[in-house]
N, CA, C and O atoms as CSV, one atom per row, in Angstrom:
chain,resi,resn,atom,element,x,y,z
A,1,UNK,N,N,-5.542,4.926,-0.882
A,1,UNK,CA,C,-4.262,4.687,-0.280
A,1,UNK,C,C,-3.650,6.029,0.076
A,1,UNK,O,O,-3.637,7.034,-0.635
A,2,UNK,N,N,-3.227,5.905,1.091
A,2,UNK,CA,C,-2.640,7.505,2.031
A,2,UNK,C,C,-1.488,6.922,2.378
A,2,UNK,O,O,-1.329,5.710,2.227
A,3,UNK,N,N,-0.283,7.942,3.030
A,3,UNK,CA,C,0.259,8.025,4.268
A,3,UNK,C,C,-0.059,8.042,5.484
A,3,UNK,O,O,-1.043,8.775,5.588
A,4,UNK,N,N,0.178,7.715,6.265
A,4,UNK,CA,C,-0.332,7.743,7.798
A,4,UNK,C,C,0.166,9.213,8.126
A,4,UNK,O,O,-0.452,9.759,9.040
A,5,UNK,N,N,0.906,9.745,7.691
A,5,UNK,CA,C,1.241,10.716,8.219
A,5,UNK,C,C,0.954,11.948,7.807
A,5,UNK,O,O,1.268,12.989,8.384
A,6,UNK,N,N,0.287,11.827,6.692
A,6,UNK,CA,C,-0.799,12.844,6.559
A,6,UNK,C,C,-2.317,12.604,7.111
A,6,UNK,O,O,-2.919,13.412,7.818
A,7,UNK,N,N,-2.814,11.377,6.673
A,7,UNK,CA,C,-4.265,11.360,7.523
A,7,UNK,C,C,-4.592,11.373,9.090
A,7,UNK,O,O,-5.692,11.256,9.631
A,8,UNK,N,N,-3.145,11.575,9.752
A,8,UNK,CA,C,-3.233,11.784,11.228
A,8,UNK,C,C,-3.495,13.000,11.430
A,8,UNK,O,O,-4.058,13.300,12.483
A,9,UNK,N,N,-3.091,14.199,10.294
A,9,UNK,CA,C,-3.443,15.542,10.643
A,9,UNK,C,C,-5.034,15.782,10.411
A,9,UNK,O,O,-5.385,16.935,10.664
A,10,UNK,N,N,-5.966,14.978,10.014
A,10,UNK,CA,C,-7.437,14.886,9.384
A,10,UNK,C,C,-8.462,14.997,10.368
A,10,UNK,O,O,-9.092,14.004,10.733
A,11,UNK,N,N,-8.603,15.768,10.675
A,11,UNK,CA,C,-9.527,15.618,11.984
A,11,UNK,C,C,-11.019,15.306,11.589
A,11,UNK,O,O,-11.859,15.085,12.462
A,12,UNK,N,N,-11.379,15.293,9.994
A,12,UNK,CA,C,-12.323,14.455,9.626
A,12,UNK,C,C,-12.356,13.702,9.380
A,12,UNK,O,O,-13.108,13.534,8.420
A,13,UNK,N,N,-11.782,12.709,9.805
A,13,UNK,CA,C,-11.807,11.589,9.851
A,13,UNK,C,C,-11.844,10.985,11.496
A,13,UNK,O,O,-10.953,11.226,12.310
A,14,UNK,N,N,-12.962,10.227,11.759
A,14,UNK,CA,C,-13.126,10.030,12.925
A,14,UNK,C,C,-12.276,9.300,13.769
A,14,UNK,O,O,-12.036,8.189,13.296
A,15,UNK,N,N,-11.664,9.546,14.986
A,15,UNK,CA,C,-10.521,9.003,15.752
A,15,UNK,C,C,-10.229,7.905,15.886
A,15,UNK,O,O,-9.097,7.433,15.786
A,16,UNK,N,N,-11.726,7.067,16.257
A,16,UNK,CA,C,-11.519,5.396,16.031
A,16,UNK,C,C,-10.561,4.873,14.862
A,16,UNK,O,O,-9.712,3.982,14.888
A,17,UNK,N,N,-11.114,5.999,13.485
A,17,UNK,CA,C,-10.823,5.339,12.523
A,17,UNK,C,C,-9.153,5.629,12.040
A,17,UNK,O,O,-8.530,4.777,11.407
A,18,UNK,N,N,-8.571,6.904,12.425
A,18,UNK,CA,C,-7.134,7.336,12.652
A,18,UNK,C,C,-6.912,6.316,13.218
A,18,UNK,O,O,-6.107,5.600,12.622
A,19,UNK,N,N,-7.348,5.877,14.272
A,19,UNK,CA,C,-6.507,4.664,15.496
A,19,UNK,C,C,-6.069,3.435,14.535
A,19,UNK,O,O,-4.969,3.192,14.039
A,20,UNK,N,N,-7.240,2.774,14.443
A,20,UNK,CA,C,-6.928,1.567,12.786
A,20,UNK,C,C,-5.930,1.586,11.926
A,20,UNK,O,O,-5.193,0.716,11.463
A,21,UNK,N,N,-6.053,2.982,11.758
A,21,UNK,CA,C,-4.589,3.383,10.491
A,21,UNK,C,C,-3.765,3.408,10.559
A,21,UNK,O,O,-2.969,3.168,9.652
A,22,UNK,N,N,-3.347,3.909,12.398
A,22,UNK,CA,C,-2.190,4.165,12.871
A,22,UNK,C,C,-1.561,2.495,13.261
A,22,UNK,O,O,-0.366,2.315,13.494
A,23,UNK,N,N,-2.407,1.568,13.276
A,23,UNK,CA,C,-2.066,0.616,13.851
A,23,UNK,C,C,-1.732,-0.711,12.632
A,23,UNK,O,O,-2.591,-1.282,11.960
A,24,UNK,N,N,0.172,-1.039,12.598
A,24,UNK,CA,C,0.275,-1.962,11.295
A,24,UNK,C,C,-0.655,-3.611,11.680
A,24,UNK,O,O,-0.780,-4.466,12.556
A,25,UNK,N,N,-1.103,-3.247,10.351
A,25,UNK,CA,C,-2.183,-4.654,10.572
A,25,UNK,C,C,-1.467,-6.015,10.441
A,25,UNK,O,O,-2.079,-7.055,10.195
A,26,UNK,N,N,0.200,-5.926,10.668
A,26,UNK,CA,C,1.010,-7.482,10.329
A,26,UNK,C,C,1.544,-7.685,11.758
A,26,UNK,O,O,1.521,-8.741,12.390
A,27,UNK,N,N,2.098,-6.329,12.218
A,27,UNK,CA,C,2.953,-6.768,13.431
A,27,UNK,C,C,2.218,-5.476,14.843
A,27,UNK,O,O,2.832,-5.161,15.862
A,28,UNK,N,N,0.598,-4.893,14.385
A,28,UNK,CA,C,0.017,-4.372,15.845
A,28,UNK,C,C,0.708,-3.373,16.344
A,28,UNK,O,O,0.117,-2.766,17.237
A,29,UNK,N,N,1.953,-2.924,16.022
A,29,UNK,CA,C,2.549,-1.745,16.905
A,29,UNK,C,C,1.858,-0.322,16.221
A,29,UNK,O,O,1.330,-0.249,15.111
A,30,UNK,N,N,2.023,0.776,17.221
A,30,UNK,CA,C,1.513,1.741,16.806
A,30,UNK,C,C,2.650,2.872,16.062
A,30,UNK,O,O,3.786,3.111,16.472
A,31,UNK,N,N,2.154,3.308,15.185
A,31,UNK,CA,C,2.914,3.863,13.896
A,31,UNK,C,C,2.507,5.367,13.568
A,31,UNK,O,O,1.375,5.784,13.814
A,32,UNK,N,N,3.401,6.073,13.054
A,32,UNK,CA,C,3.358,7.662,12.885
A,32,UNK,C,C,3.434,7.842,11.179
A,32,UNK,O,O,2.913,8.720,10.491
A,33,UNK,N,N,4.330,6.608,10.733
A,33,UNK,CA,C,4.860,7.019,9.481
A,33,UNK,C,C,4.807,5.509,8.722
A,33,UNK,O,O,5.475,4.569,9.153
A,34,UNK,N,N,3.878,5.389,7.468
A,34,UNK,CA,C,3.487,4.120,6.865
A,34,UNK,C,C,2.847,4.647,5.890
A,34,UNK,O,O,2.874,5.837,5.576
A,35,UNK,N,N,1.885,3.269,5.062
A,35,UNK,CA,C,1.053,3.415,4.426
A,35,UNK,C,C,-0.035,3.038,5.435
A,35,UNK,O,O,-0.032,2.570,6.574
A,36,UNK,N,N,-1.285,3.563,4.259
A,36,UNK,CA,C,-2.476,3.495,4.995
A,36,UNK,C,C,-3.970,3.004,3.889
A,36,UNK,O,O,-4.106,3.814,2.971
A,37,UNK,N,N,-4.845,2.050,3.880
A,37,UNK,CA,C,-5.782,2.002,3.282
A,37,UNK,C,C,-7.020,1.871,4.062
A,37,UNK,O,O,-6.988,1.493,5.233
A,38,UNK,N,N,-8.306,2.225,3.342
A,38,UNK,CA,C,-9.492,2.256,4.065
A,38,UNK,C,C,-10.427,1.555,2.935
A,38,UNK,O,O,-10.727,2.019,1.835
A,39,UNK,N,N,-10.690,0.692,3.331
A,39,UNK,CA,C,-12.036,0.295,2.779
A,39,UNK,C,C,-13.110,-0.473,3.365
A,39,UNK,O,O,-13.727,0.254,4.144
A,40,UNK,N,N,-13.678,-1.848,3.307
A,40,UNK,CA,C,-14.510,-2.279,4.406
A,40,UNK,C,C,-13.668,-2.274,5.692
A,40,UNK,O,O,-14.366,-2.185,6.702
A,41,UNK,N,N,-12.256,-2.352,5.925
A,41,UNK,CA,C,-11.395,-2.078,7.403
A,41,UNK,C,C,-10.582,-0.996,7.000
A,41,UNK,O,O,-10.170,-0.703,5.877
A,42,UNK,N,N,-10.449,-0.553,7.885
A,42,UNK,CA,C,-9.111,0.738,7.822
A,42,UNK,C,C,-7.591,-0.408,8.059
A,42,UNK,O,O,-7.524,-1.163,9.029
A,43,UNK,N,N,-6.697,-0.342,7.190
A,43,UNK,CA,C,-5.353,-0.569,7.592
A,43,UNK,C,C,-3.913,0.076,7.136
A,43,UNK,O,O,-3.403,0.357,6.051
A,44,UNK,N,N,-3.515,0.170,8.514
A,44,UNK,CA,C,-1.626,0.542,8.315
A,44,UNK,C,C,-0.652,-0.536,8.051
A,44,UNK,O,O,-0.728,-1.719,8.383
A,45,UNK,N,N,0.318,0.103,7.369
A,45,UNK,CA,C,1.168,-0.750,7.574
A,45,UNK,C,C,2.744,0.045,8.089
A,45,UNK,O,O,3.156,1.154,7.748
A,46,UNK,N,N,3.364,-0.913,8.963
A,46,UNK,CA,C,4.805,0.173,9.121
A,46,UNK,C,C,6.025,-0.471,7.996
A,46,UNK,O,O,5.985,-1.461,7.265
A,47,UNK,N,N,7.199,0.667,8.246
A,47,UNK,CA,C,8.032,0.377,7.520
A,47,UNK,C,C,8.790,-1.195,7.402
A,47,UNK,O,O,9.104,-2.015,6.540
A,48,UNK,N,N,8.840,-1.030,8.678
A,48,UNK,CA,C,9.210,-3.001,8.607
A,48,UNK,C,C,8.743,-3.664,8.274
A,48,UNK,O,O,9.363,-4.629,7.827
A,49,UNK,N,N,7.316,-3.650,8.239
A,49,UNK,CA,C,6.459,-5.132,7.526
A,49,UNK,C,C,6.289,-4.923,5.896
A,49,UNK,O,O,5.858,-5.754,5.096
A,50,UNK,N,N,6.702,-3.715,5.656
A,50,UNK,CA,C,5.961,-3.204,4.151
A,50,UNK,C,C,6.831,-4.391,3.368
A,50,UNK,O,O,7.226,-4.072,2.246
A,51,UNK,N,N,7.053,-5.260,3.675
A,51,UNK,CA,C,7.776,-6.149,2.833
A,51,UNK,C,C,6.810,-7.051,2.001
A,51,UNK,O,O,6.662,-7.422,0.837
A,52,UNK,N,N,6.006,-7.261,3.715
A,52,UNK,CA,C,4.968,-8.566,3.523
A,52,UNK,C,C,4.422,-8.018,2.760
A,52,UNK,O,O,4.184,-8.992,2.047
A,53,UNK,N,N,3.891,-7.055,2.152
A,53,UNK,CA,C,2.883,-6.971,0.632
A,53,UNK,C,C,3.249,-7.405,-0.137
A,53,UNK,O,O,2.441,-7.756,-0.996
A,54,UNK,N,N,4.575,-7.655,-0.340
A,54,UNK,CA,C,4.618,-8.190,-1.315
A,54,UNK,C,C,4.592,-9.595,-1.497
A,54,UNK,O,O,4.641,-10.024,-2.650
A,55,UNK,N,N,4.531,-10.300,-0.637
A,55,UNK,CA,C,4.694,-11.637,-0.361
A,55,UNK,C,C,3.090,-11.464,0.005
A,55,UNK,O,O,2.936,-12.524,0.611
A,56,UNK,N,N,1.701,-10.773,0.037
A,56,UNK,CA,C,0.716,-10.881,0.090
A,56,UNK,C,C,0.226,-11.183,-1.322
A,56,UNK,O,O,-0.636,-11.977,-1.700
A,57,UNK,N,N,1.082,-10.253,-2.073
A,57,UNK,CA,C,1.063,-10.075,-3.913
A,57,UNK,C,C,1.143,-11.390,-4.600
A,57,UNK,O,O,0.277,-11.954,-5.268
A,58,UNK,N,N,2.194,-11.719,-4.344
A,58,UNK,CA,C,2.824,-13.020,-4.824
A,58,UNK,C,C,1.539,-14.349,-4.066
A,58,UNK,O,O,1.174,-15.129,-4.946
A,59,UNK,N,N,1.129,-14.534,-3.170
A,59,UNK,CA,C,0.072,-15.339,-2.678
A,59,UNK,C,C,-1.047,-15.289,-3.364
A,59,UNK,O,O,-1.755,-16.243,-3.686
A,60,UNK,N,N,-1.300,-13.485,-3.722
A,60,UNK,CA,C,-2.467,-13.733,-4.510
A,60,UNK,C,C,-2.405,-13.893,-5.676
A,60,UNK,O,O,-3.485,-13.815,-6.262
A,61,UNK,N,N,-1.140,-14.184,-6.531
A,61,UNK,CA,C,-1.178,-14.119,-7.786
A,61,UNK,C,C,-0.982,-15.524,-7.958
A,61,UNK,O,O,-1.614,-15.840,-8.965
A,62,UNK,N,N,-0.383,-16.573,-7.439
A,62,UNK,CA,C,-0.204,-17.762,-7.052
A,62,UNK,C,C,-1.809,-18.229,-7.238
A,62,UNK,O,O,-2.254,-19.006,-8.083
A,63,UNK,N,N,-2.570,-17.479,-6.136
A,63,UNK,CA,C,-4.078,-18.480,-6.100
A,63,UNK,C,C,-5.282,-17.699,-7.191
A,63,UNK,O,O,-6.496,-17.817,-7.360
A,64,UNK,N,N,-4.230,-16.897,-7.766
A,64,UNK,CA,C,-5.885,-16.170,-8.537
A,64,UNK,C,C,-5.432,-16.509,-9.956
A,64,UNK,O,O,-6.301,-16.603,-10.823
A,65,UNK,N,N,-4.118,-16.707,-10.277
A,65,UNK,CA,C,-3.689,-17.174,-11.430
A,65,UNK,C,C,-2.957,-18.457,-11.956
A,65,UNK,O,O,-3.336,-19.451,-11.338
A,66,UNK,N,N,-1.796,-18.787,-13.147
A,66,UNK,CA,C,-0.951,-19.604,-13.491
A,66,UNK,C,C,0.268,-19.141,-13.375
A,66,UNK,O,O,1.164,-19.390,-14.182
A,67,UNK,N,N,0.439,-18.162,-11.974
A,67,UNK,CA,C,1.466,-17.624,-11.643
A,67,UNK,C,C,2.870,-18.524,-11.807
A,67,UNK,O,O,3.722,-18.180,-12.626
A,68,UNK,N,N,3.062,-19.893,-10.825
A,68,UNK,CA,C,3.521,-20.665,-10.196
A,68,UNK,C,C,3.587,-21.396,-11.693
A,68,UNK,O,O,4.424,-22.291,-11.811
A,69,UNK,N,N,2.989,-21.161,-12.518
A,69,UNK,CA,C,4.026,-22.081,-13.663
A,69,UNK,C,C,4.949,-21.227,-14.330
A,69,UNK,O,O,5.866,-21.734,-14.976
A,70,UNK,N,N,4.818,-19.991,-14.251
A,70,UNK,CA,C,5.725,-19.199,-15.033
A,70,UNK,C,C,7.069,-19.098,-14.308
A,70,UNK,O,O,7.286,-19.296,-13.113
A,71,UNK,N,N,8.070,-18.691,-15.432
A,71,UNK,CA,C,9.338,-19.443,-15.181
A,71,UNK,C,C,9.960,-18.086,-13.805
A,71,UNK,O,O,9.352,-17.062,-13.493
A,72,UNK,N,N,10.884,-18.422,-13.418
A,72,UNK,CA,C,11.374,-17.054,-12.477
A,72,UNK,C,C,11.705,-16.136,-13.079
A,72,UNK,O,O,12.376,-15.513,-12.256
A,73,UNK,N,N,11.711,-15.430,-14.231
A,73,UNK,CA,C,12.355,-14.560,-15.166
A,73,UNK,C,C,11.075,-14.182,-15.402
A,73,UNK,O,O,10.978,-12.981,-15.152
A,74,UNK,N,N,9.744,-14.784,-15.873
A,74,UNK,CA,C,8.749,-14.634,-16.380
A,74,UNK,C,C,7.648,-13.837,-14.913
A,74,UNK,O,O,6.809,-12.937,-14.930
A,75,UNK,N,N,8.159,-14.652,-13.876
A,75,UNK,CA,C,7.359,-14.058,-12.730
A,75,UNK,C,C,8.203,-12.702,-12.507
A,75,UNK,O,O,7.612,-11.622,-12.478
A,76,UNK,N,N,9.227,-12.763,-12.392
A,76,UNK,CA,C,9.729,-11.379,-12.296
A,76,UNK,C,C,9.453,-10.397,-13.091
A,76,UNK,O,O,9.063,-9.456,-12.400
A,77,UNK,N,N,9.454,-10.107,-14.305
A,77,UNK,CA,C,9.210,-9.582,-15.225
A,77,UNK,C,C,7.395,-9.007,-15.007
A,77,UNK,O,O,6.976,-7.863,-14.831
A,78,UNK,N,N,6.782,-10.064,-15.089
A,78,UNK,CA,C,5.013,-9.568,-14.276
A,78,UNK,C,C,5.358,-8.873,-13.169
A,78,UNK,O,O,4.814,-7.770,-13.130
A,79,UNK,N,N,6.235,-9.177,-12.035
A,79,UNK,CA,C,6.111,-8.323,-10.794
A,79,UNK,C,C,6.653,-7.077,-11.050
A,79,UNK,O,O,6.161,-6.115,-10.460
A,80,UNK,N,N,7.360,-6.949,-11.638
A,80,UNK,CA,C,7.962,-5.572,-12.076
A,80,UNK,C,C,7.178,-4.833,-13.366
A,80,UNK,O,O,7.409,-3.651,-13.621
A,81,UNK,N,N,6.381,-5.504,-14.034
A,81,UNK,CA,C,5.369,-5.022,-15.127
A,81,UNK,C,C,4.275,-3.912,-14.175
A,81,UNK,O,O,3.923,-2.762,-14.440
A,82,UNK,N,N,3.909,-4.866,-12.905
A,82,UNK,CA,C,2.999,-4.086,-11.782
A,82,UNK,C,C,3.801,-3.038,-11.177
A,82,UNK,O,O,3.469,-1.873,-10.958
A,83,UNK,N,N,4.573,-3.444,-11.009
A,83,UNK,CA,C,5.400,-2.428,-9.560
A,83,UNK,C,C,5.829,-0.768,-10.672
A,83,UNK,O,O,5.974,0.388,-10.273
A,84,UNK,N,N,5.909,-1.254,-11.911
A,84,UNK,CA,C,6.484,-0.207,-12.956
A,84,UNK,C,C,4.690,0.761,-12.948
A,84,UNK,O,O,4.377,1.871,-12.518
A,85,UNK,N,N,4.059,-0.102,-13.494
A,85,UNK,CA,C,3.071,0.434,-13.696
A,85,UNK,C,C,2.062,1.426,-12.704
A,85,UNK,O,O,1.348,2.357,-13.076
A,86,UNK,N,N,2.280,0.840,-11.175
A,86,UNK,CA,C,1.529,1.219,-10.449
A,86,UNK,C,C,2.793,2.917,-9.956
A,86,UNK,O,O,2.445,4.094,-9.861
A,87,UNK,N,N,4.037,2.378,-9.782
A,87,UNK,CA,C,5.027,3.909,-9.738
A,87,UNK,C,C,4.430,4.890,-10.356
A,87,UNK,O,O,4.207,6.010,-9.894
A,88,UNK,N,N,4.163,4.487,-11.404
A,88,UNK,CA,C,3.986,5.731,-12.678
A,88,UNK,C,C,2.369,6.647,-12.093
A,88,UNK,O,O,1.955,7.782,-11.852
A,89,UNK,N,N,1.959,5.316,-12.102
A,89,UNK,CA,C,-0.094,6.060,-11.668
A,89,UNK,C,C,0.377,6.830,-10.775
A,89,UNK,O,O,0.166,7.999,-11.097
A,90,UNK,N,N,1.170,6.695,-9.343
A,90,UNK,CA,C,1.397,7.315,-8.122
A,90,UNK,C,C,2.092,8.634,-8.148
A,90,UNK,O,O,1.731,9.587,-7.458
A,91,UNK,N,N,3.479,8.659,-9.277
A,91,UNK,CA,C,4.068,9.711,-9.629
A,91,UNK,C,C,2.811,10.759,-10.222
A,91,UNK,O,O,2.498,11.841,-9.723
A,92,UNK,N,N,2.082,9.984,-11.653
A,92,UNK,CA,C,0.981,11.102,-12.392
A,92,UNK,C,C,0.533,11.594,-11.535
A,92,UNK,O,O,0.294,12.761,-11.847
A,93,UNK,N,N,0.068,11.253,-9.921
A,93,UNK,CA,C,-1.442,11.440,-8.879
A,93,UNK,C,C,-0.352,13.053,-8.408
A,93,UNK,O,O,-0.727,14.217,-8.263
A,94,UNK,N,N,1.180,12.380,-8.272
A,94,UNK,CA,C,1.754,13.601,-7.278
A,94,UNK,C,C,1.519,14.528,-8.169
A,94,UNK,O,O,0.815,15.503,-7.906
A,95,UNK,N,N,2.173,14.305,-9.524
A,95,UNK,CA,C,2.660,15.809,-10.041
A,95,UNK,C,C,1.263,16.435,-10.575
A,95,UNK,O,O,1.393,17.484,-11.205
A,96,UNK,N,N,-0.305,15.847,-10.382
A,96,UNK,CA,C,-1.362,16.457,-10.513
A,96,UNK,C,C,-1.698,17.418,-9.215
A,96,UNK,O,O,-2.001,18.607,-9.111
A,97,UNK,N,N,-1.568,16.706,-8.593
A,97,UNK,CA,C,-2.035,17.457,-7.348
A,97,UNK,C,C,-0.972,18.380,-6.871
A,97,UNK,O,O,-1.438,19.251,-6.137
A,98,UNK,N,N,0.336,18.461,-7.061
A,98,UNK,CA,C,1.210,19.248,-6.881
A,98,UNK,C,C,0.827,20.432,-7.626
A,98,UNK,O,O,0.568,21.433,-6.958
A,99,UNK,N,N,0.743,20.501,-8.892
A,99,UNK,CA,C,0.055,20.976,-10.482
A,99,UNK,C,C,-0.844,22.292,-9.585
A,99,UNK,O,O,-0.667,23.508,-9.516
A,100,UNK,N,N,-2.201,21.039,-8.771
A,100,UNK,CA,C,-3.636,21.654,-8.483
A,100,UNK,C,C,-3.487,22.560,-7.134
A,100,UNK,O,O,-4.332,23.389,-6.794
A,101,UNK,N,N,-2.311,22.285,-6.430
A,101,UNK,CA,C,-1.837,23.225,-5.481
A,101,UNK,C,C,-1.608,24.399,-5.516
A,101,UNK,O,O,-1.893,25.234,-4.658
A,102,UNK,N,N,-0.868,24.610,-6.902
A,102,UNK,CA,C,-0.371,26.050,-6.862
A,102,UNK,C,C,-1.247,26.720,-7.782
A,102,UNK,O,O,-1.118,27.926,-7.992
């Protein structure tokens, strides 16, 4: 997981595949500043749609789990158990590589 707005400066990374990144995979417009993932497809997303992940989240937790019986306090509490957890990994990644910079 990247920024778009750093892997646009990447010139190793092949152009087709910048193009993919640059492009949000919910609403197709072309984008400077988002997130970005690559794996079997390259995808962006822009600031406006970054909503729908989470409503991608919630779909998959719905069909991969016993999401949908837990109470709204109880689903909240899991969504924010993730959203807490995954902040923290992202903060550790900055202040390592910030760390490995200087």
């Amino acid at each position: 997981m990247s920024k778009i707005s750093d892997i646009k400066k990447v010139d190793a990374i092949p152009h087709d595949c910048r193009e993919q990144l640059s492009t949000c995979v919910f609403c197709g417009d072309k984008i400077n500043n988002g997130g970005c993932w690559s794996a079997k497809m390259p995808i962006g997303v822009c600031k406006s749609c970054s909503n729908q992940l989470v409503d991608l989240l919630i779909d998959t937790l719905e069909d991969t789990m016993h999401f949908e019986e837990l109470s709204i306090e109880e689903r909240l509490k899991y969504l924010n158990s993730i959203c807490e957890n995954r902040l923290l990994k992202k903060e550790t990644i900055k202040r390592k590589n910030l760390k490995n910079n200087y």
